[in-house]
C-alpha positions, 0 to 999 in steps of 0.5 A: 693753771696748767692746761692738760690734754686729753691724752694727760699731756701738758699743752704746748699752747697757752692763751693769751690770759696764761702767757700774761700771768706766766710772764708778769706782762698785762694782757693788753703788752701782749697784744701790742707786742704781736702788733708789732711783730715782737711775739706771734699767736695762732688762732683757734677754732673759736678765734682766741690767741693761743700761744706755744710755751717758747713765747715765755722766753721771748717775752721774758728777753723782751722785758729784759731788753726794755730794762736796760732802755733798749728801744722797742723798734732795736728789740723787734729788729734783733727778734726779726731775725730769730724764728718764731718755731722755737724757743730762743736758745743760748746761742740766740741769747748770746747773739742778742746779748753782744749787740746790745752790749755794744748799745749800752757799753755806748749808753754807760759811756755817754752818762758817765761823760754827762755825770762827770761834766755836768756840774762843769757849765754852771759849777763856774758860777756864771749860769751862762750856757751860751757864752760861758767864758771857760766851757763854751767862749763866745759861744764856739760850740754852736756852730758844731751844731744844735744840743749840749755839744760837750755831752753829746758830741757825736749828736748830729 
């Protein structure tokens, strides 16, 4: 569904349907996307969203961001910094991509701790995971504060 200029030129904006289709995201994604700032679009003369091509790529980041469980509001804080102009380059691409291996390097840790000790507090048989003798005696990890103090120690 390629737009051809006048002139024989390929177009530089899509509509919202295009950019839907091209990048495997629903209509109504996108339009949640620009309201939260991840994505822009013009207006034309007869107020349809038109987008430049280089949105392609910052949809595609997107999707890959939310693949991995980077959180919506992370994602629209690393694009805020990146213009909206042009197309994410590589080195946009790296930036993004060490900040959020820094996120899931933390994510793979804390579920590798969670693999490996989960069978730890109900393994002992006793099914008590307020007062169990050899995980938790007298319940001394309540007063480091709320949730599974073991997996999670550096919740607040």
């Amino acid at each position: 569904m390629t737009e051809k200029c006048p002139n024989g030129v390929m177009s530089r904006e899509l509509s919202v349907g295009e950019v839907a289709e091209r990048s495997g995201v629903a209509v109504s994604t996108l339009h949640f996307y620009e309201e939260k700032g991840l994505i822009r679009s013009e207006r034309n003369r007869g107020n349809q969203r038109r987008y430049p091509r280089s949105i392609l790529r910052r949809v595609a980041v997107i999707k890959v961001a939310q693949r991995t469980g980077i959180p919506l509001a992370e994602i629209a804080e690393a694009l805020a910094v990146l213009p909206h102009d042009r197309p994410l380059t590589v080195k946009d691409w790296s930036a993004l991509s060490r900040t959020w291996r820094r996120t899931l390097d933390e994510r793979i840790e804390r579920l590798t701790r969670l693999r490996d000790q989960l069978d730890g507090c109900i393994g002992c048989g006793c099914l008590s995971m307020q007062e169990c003798p050899l995980r938790n005696p007298m319940d001394t990890l309540g007063a480091e504060g709320p949730g599974p103090r073991l997996l999670e120690p550096d919740a607040v």
